[in-house]
C-alpha positions in Angstrom: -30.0 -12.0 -24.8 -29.7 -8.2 -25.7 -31.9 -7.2 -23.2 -29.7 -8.7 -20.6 -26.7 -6.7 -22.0 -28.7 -3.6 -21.5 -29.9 -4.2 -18.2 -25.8 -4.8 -17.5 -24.6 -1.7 -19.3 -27.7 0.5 -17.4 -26.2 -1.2 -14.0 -22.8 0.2 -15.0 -23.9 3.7 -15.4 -25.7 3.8 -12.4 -22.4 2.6 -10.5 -20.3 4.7 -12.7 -21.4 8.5 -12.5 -22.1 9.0 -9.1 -18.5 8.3 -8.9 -17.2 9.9 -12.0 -19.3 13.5 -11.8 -18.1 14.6 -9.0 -14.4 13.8 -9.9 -14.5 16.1 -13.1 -16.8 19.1 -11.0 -14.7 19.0 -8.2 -11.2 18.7 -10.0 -8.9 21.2 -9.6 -11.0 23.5 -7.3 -10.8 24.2 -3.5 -13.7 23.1 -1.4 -14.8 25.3 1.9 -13.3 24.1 4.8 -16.2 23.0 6.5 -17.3 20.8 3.4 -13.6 19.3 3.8 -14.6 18.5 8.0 -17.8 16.9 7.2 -16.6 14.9 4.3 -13.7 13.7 7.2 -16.5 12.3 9.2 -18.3 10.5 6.4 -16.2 7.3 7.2 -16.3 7.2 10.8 -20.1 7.4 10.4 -20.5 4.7 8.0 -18.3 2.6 9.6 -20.6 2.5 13.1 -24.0 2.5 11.2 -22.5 -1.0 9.7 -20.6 -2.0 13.0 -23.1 -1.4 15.8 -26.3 -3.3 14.9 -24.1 -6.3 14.1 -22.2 -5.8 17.6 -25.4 -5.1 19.7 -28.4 -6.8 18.7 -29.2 -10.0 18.4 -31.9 -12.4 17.0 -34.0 -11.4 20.0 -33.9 -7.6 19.4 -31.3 -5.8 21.7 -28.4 -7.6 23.3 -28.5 -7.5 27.0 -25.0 -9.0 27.5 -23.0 -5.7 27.2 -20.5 -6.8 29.1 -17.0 -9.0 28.9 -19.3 -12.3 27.3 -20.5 -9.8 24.5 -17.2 -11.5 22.3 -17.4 -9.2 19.2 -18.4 -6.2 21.5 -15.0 -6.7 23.3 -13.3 -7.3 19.9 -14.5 -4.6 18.5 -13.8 -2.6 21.7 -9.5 -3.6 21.9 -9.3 -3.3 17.9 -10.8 0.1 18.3 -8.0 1.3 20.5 -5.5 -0.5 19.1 -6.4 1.2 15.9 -6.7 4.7 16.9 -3.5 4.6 18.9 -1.3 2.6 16.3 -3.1 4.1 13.2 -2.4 0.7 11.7 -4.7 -1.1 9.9 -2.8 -3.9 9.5 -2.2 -4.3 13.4 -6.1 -3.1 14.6 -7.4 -6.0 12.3 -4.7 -8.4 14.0 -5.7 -7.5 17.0 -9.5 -8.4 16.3 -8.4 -11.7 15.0 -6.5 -12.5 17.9 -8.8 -11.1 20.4 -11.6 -13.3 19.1 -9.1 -16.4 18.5 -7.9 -16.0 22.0 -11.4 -15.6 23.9 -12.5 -18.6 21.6 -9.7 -20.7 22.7 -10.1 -20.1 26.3 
């Protein structure tokens, strides 16, 4: 039982400090400006190496159907926009609901 503790408490540093050390190096100081850009586009990057497999390729390798049929493509595609222009989250993830609800339906 005690070793299962320690494997628990060894998964909780390894969580912990990348989090943590940077926090108390970076407190109070100002980072370059071009460290503060590339950290901006850290997200967007993250965000499409999650998104695009799962939108684009399918069981057989890459999805041919790039087109209006492509349901989460065109999804993706309107709550995109939505988001960007709105800068809403709570309206771009609306919209994907809807958008798939709607093609769905009809």
């Amino acid at each position: 039982m005690s070793g299962t503790w320690v494997i628990i408490a060894g998964m909780a540093l390894v969580t912990s400090l990348p989090r943590v050390i940077p926090i108390l190096l970076l407190t109070g100081r100002k980072m370059p400006k071009i460290v503060t850009r590339w950290l901006a586009l850290i997200a967007p990057a993250i965000l499409s190496a999650l998104l695009l497999p799962e939108l684009l390729v399918d069981r057989s390798g890459i999805s041919p159907s790039l087109s209006f049929y492509n349901l989460y493509l065109f999804a993706a595609l309107l709550t995109s926009i939505v988001g960007w222009k709105t800068r809403s989250l709570f309206c771009a993830v609306m919209t994907g609901i809807a958008a798939v609800a709607l093609v769905r339906f009809f």
